[in-house]
C-alpha positions in Angstrom: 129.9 125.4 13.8 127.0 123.4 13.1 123.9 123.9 14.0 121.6 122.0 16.5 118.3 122.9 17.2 118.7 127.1 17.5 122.2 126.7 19.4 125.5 127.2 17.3 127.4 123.8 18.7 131.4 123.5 17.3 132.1 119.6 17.8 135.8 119.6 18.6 137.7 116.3 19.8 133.9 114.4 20.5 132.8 117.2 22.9 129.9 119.6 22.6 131.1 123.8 23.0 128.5 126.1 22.7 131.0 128.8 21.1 134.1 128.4 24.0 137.2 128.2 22.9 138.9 125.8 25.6 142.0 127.6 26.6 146.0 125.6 26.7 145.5 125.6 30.3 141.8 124.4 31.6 141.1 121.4 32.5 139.4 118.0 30.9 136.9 117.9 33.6 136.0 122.1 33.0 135.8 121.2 29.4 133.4 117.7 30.2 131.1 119.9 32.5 130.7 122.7 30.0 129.9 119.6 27.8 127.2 118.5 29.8 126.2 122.3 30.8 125.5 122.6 26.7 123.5 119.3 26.5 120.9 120.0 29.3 120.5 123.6 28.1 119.6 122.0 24.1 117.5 119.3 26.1 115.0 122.0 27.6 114.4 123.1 24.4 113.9 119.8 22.7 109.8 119.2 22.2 110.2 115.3 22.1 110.4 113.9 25.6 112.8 110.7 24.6 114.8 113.1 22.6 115.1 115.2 25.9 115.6 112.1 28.0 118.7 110.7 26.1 120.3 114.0 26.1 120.0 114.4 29.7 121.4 111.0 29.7 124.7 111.8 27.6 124.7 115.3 29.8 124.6 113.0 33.3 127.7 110.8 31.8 129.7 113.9 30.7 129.0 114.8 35.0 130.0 111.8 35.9 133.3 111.8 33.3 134.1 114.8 34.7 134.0 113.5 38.1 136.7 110.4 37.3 138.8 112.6 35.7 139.0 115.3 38.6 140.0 112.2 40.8 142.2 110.8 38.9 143.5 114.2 38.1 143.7 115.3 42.2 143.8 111.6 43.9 142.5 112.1 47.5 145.3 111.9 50.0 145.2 108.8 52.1 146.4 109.2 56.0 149.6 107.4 56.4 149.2 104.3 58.1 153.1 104.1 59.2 152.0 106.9 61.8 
């Protein structure tokens, strides 16, 4: 673990965890959004406002990572236009 600020952060594969232990099973995007759950709750503690800024930032992209992934993960289902 290392520390940040007052939080206990374990950097594992590039990804922020505040002390969860990803399990075989859950999923890339779960793991991106707890990512970016960590990073916004260490940016309301941060007292320097660009400091804050760039971590909501990273936290946003993590969202949006997330967001690809599910989708590429669970493809939305086009109508078949044979029918």
């Amino acid at each position: 673990m290392e520390p940040i600020g007052n939080h206990s952060v374990a950097v594992r594969w590039g990804v922020f965890h505040r002390g969860v232990d990803m399990s075989e099973g859950e999923s890339k995007a779960a793991e991106y959004r707890r990512s970016a759950t960590a990073l916004r709750s260490i940016a309301e503690e941060m007292h320097f406002p660009e400091s804050r800024a760039q971590l909501m930032v990273l936290a946003r992209a993590f969202d949006a990572l997330a967001e690809r992934v599910e989708n590429w993960q669970y493809p939305a289902v086009a109508p078949d236009a044979g029918n």
